[in-house]
NUDREN-232517 format. One record per residue: x, y, z of N, C-alpha, C in turn. Coordinates in steps of 0.05 Angstrom, whole numbers, padded with zeros to 5 digits, always signed. Example, Ala and Ser with C-alpha at 12.3 -4.5 7.8 and 13.67 -1.06 7.14 Angstrom:
+00264-00114+00156+00246-00090+00156+00264-00066+00156 +00257-00045+00142+00273-00021+00143+00258+00001+00157 
***
This chain:
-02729+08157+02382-02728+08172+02357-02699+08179+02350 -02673+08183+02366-02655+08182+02362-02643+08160+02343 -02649+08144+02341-02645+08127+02321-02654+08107+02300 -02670+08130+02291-02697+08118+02273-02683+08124+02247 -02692+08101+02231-02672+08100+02198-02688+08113+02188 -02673+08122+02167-02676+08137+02153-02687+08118+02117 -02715+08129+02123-02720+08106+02091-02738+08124+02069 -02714+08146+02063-02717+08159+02044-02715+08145+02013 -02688+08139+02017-02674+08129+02000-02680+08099+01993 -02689+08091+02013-02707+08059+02021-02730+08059+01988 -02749+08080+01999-02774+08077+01989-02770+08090+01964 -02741+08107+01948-02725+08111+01930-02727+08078+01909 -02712+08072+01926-02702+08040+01915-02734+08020+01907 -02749+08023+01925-02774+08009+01917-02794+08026+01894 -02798+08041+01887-02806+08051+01869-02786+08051+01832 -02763+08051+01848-02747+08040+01828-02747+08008+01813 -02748+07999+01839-02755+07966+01821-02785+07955+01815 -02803+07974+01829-02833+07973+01814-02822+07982+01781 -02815+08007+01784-02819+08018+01749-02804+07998+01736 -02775+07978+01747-02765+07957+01725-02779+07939+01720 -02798+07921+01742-02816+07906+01738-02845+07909+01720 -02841+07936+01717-02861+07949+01702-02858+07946+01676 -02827+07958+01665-02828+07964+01651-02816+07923+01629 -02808+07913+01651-02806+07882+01637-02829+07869+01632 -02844+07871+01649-02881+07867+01631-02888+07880+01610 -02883+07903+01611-02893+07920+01581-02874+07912+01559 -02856+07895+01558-02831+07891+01540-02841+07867+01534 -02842+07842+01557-02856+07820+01549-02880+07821+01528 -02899+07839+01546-02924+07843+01532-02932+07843+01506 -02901+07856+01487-02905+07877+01466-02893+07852+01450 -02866+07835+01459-02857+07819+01449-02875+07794+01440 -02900+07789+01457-02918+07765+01444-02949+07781+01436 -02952+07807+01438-02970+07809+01418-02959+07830+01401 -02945+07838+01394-02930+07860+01370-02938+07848+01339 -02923+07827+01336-02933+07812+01306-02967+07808+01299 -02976+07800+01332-03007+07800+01324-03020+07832+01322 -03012+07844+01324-03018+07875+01326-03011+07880+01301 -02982+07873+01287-02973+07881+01267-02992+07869+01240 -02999+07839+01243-03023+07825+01215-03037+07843+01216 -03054+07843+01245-03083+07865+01237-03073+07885+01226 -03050+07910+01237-03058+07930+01217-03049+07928+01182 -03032+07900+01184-03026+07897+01148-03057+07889+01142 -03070+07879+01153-03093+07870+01132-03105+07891+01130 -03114+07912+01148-03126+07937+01149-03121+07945+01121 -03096+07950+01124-03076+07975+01104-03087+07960+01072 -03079+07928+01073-03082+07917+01046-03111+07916+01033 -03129+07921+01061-03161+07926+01058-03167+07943+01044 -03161+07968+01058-03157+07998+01051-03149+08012+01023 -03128+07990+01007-03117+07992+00983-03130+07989+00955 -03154+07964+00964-03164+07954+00940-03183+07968+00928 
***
């Protein structure tokens, strides 16, 4: 036990690159369905108008 590491800062760093990996899926995600998200709600809206 005298020289047992210390993986505070370890398990710091891995939760850190979960949330970047996280957050580059949710970026991808948004990047290939955003426009299809965006027709439906124009047709909604142009539905909505007439």
């Amino acid at each position: 036990m005298l020289f047992a590491p210390k993986e505070k800062g370890q398990g710091l760093v891995e939760y850190a690159l979960i949330l970047v990996l996280v957050a580059i899926v949710v970026i991808a995600a948004l990047m290939v369905l955003g426009p299809l998200v965006g027709n439906v709600f124009s047709k909604i809206n142009s539905s909505l108008n007439k």
